[in-house]
Each structure stands twice: as structure tokens, then as C-alpha cells.
C-alpha beads as a LAMMPS data file, in Angstrom:
LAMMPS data file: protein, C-alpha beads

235 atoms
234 bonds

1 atom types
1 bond types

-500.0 500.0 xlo xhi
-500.0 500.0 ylo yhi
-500.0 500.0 zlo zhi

Masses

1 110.0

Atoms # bond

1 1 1 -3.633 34.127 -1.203
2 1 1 -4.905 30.752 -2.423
3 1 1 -8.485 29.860 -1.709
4 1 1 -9.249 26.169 -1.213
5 1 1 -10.975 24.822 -4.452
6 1 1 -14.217 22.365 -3.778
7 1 1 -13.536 19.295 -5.820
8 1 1 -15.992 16.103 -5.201
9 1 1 -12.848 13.756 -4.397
10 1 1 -10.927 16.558 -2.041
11 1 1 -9.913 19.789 -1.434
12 1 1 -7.475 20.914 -3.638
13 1 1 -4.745 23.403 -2.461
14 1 1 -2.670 23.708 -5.336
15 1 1 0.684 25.657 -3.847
16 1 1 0.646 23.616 -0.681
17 1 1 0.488 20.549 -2.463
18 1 1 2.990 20.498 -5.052
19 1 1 5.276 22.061 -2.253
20 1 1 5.165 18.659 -0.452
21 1 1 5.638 16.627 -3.896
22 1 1 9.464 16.094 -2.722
23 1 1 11.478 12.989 -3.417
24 1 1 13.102 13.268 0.824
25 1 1 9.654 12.406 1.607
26 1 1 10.233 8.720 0.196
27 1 1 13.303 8.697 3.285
28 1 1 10.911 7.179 5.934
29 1 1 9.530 4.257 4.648
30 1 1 12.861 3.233 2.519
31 1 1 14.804 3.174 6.070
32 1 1 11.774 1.340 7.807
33 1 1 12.130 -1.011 5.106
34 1 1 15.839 -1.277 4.741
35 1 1 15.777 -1.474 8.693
36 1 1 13.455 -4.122 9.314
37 1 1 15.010 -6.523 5.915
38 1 1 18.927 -5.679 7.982
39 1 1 16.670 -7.388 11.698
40 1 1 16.040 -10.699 9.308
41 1 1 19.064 -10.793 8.256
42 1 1 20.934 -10.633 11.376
43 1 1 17.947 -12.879 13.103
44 1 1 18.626 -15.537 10.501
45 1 1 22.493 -15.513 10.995
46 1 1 21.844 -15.572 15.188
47 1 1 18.957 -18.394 14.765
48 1 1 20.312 -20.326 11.904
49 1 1 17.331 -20.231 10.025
50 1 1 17.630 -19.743 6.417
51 1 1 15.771 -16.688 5.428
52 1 1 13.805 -18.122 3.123
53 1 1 11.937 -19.699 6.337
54 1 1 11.464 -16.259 7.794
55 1 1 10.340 -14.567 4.515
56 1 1 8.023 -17.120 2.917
57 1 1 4.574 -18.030 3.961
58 1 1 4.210 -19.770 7.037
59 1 1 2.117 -22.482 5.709
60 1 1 3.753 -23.479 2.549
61 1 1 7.361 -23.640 4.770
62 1 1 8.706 -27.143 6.100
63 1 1 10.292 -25.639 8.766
64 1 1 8.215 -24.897 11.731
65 1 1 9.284 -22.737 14.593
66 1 1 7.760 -19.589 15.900
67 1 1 9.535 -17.706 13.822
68 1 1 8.226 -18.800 10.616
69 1 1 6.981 -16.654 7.985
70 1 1 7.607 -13.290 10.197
71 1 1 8.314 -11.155 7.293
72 1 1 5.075 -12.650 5.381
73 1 1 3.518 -12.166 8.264
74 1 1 4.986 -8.383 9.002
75 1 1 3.625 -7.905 5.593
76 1 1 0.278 -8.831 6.094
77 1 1 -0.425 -6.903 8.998
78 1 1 1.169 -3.817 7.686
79 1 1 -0.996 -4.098 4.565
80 1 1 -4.569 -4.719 6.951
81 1 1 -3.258 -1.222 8.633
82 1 1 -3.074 0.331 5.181
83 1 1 -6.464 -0.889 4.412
84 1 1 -8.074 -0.010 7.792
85 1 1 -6.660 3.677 7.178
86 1 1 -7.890 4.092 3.693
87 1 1 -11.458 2.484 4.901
88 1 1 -11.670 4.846 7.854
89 1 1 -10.991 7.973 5.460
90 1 1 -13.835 6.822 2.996
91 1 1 -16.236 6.420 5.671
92 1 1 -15.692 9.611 7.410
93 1 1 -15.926 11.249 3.998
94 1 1 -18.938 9.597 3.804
95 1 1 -20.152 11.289 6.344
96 1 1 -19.942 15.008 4.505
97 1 1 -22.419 13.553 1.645
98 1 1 -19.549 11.790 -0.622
99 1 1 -20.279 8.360 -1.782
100 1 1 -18.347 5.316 -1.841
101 1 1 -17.801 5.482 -5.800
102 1 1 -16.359 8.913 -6.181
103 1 1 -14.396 8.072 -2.859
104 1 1 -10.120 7.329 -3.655
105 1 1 -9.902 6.027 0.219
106 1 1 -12.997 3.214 -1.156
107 1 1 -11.392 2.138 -3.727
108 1 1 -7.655 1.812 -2.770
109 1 1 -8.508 -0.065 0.167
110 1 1 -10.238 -2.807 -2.025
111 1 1 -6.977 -2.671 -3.801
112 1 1 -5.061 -3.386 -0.848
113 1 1 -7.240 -5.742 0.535
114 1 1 -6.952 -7.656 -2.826
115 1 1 -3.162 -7.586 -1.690
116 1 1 -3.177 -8.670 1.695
117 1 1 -5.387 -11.647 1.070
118 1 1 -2.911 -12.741 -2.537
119 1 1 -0.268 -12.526 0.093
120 1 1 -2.216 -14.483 3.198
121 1 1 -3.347 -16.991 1.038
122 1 1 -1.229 -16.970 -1.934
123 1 1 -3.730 -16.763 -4.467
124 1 1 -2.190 -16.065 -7.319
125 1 1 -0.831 -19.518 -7.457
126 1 1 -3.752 -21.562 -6.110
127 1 1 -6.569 -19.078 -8.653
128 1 1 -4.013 -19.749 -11.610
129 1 1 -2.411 -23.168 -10.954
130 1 1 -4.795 -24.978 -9.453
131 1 1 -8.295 -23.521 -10.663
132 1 1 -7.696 -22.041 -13.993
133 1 1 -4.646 -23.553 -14.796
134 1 1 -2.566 -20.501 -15.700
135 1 1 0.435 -19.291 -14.641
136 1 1 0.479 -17.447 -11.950
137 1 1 2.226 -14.265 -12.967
138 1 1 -1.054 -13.886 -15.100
139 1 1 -3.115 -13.345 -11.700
140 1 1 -0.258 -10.805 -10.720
141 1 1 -0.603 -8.634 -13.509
142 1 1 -4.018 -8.275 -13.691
143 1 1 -3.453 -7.427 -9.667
144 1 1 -1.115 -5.007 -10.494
145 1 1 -3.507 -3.485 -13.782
146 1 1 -6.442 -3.036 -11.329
147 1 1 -4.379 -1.024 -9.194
148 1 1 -2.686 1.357 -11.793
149 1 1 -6.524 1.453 -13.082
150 1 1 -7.746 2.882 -9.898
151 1 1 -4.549 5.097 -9.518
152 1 1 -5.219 6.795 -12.787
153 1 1 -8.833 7.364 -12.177
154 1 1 -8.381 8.893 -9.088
155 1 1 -5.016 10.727 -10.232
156 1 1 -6.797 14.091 -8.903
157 1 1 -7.341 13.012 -5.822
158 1 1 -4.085 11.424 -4.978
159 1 1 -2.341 14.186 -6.695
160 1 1 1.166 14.204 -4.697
161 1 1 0.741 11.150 -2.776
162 1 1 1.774 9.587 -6.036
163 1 1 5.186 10.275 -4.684
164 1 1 4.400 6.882 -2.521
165 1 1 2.507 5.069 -4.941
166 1 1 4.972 4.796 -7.576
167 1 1 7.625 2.910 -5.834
168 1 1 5.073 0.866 -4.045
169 1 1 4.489 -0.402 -7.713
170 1 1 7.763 -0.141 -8.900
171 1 1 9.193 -2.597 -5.783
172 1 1 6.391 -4.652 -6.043
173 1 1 7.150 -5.428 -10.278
174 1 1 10.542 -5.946 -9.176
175 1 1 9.422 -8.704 -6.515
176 1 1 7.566 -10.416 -9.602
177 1 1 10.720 -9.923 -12.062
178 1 1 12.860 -11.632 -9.920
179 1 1 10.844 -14.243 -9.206
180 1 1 10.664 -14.883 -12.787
181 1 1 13.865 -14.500 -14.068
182 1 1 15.145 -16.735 -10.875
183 1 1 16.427 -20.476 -12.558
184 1 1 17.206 -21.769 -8.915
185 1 1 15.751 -21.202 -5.263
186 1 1 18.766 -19.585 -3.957
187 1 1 19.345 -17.611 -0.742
188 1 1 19.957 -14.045 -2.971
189 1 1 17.167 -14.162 -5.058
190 1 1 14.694 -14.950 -2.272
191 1 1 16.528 -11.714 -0.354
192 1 1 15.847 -9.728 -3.495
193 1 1 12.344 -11.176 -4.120
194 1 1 11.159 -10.663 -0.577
195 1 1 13.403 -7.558 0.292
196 1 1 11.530 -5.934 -2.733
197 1 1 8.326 -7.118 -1.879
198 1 1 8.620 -5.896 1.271
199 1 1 9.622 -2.104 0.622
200 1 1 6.944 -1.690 -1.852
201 1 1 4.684 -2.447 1.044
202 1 1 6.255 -0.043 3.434
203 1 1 5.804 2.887 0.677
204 1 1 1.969 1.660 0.018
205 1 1 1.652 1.755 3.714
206 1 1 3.153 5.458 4.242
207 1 1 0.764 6.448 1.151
208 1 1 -2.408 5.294 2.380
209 1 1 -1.368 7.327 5.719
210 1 1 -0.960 10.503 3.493
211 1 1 -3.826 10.299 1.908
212 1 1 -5.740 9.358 5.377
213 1 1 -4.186 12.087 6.844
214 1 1 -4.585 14.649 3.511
215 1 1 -8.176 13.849 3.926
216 1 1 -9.014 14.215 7.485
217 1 1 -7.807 17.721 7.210
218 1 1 -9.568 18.517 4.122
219 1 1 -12.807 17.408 5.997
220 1 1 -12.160 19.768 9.034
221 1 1 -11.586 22.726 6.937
222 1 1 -14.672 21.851 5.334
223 1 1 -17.112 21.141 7.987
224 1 1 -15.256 24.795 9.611
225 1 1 -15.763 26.335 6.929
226 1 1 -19.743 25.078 6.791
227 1 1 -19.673 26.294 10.431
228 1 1 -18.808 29.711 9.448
229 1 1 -21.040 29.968 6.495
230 1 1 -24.334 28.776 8.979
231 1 1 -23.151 31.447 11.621
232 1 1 -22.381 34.400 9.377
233 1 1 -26.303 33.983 8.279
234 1 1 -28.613 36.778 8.886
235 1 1 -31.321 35.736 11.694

Bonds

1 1 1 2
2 1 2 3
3 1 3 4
4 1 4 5
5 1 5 6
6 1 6 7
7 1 7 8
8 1 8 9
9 1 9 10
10 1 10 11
11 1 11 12
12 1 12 13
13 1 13 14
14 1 14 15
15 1 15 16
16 1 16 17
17 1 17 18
18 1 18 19
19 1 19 20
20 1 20 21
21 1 21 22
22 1 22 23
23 1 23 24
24 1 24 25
25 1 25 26
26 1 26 27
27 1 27 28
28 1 28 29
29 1 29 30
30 1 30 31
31 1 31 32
32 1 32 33
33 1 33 34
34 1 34 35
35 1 35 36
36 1 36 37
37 1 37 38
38 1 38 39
39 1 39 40
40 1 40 41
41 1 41 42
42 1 42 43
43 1 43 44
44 1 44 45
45 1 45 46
46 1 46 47
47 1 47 48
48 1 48 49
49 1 49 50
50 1 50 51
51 1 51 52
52 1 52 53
53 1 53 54
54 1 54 55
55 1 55 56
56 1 56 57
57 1 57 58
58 1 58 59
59 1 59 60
60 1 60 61
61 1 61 62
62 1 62 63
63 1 63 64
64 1 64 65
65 1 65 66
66 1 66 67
67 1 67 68
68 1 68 69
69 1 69 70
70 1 70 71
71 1 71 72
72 1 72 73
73 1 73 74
74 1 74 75
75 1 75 76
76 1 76 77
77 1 77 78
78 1 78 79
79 1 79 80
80 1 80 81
81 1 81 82
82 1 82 83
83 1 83 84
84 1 84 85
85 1 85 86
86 1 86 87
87 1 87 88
88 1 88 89
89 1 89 90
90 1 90 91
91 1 91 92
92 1 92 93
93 1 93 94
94 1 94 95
95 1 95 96
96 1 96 97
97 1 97 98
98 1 98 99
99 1 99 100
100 1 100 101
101 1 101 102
102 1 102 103
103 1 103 104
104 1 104 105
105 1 105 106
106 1 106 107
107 1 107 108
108 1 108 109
109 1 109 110
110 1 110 111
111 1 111 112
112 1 112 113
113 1 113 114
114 1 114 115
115 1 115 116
116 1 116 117
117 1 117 118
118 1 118 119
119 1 119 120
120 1 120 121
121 1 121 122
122 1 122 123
123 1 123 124
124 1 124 125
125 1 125 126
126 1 126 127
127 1 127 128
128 1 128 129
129 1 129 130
130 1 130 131
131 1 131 132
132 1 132 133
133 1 133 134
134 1 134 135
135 1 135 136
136 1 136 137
137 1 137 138
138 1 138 139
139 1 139 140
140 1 140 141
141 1 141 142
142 1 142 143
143 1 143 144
144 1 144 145
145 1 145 146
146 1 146 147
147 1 147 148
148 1 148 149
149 1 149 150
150 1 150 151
151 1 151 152
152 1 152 153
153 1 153 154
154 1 154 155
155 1 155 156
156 1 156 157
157 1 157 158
158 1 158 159
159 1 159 160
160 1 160 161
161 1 161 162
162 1 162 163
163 1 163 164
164 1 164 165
165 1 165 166
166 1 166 167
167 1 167 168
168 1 168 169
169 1 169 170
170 1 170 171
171 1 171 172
172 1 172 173
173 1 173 174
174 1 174 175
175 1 175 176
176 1 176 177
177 1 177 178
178 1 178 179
179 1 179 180
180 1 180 181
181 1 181 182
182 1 182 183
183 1 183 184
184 1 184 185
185 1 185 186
186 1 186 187
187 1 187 188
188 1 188 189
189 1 189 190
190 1 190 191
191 1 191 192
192 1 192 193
193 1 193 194
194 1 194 195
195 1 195 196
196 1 196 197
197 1 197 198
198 1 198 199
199 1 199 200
200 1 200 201
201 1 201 202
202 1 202 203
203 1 203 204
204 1 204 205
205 1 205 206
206 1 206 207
207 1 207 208
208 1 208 209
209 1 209 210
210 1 210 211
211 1 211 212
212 1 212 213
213 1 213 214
214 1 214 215
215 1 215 216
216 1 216 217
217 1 217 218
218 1 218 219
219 1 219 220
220 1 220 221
221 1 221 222
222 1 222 223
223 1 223 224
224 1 224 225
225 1 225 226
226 1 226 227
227 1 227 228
228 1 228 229
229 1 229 230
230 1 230 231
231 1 231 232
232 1 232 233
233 1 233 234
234 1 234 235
């Protein structure tokens, strides 16, 4: 039988974990994804709207009807939920004596926050274009270096929550590619840009809720196990 190991990120349970490092897992958030890009599609055909208007940010669009920007703005608030999880995790971990630094939860959720407010506020075009004149794909990839950074630092933490934070990546380079490679503003690239955008945040979403949830049970088996080391002492 496999004892829990004490590691200062979390507890490591080596057969239980790489029994749940299974590609099905990725199932949920691609179908979430697929499900919710299918709903803009079929809302642009019934509304007319191109859906460039409902992907794009709401404030940089010349159209302006209510619904706007709703996939930007899906985004967004499905990124602030990632970030809220992965905060709540570091400060509860807090809690049992582990600081911020050696904390994954910490650090990922300044990662995603980074991403929420490129995407609210599109800075990679207004820090690059308009402030260091640079193109903006520069700003991207130094995004996208600072998270693979924190990723591989905290590689033994994440351990098969990777299984998430791969494609996340992977979509998310994709979104970038096409955006480069794209000579004219037309309807399919913006569905590939966005769709892949989108999906990338569905699987970053799904894993900062495993390793929220990978977390929260490590620190009840800890503090129960600290209760039944304090009780099993002699009087």
C-alpha cells in the first residue's frame, strides 16, 4: 500500500496520480468549447451579426448591440474564475505554513491574471504598438514564455494536470499562428483565431479546477492526518 509522500508543493500519491493522467479526461472541456463556439455560430446566422462582432473585443468593434464581444467577454470571465480558483487554493495552503513562493496555485494565477487583463484590455497591442513600438506578437511570446517558465518550475506539483495545460498552450499558439499567417480579415480565419483561443481557455479553466481541487484534498488528508498524530500522543 502506498503511503502519501510530504513534498513542500503537495502531496504526492504516485499510483493514484498517474492513474488519472488519461487523454478522455481532455473530453469535457473540448465539448464545452466546441459547444459554446457551435451557440455563436448559430446566434450569428439567427441575428445576422457577423461573428467577428460577437468574438472580438467589445470596445475595439463598430458594431454596437448587446451582443457585442460575448465570446471576448465569455472569455474573460471564464479566465477571472480560473484565477479566483487557483488564488483560493494558494491561500488555503497558506494556511498549513506554505508560502506564496513555493505555492503552484500563487503563481499560475498571476499567469492567468496576466491573461485575462491582455485579453480585457488588449495589451499586447497597445504595450507593443503604441508604447514600445514593437509588434505585438513580441508581447505574446514573452506571455506565453512566462507561463511555460512557471509550468516547468512547478512541473512536480502539477504533475498530471499537465494533461490540461498542454493544450491550453497548444490552442492558445494556434490562436497567435493564425492570426499571423492571416493576409485578409476574413470570416474563417477569425472562426479559427477565436475558436482556438477560446478552447485553450476552456482547458486552462478545467486545469486550474484540478489542481484546486487536487489540492484541497491534499490539505484535508494532511490536517487529518496532523489530527491523528496530536491524538495518538501519550498524555
Amino acid at each position: 500500500m502506498d503511503k502519501p509522500i510530504l513534498h513542500s508543493k503537495l502531496i504526492i500519491r504516485r499510483r493514484v496520480e498517474v492513474a488519472k493522467f488519461r487523454p478522455e479526461r481532455l473530453k469535457q472541456p473540448m465539448i464545452i468549447g466546441l459547444i459554446v463556439i457551435l451557440l455563436t455560430i448559430m446566434i450569428s446566422r439567427e441575428t445576422g451579426l457577423s461573428f467577428s462582432t460577437l468574438s472580438e473585443d467589445a470596445g475595439m468593434s463598430d458594431t454596437k448591440t448587446w451582443l457585442t464581444g460575448a465570446l471576448s467577454t465569455l472569455g474573460i470571465i471564464l479566465l477571472a474564475i480560473a484565477a479566483g480558483i487557483m488564488l483560493f487554493t494558494a491561500g488555503f495552503r497558506k494556511q498549513l505554513g506554505i508560502s506564496k513562493r513555493s505555492s503552484a496555485g500563487f503563481w499560475l494565477s498571476i499567469c492567468t491574471i496576466v491573461l485575462m487583463l491582455d485579453d480585457a484590455f488588449q495589451l499586447h497591442e497597445t504595450l507593443a504598438g503604441e508604447l514600445f513600438g514593437m509588434s505585438d506578437w513580441i508581447i505574446q511570446m514573452a506571455i506565453g514564455l512566462m507561463i511555460i517558465l512557471v509550468l516547468c518550475l512547478f512541473r512536480s506539483a502539477i504533475q498530471s494536470s499537465f494533461i490540461f495545460a498542454l493544450p491550453a498552450i497548444s490552442f492558445w499558439a494556434g490562436s497567435v499562428l493564425f492570426d499571423l499567417v492571416s493576409a485578409e480579415f476574413s470570416w474563417s480565419s477569425v472562426l479559427m483565431e477565436d475558436s482556438f483561443k477560446l478552447l485553450g481557455i476552456c482547458c486552462w479553466l478545467q486545469f486550474s479546477i484540478d489542481i484546486g481541487n487536487r489540492s484541497l484534498r491534499d490539505i484535508i488528508d494532511t490536517t487529518s492526518s496532523r489530527q491523528r498524530d496530536t491524538t495518538r500522543k501519550p498524555l
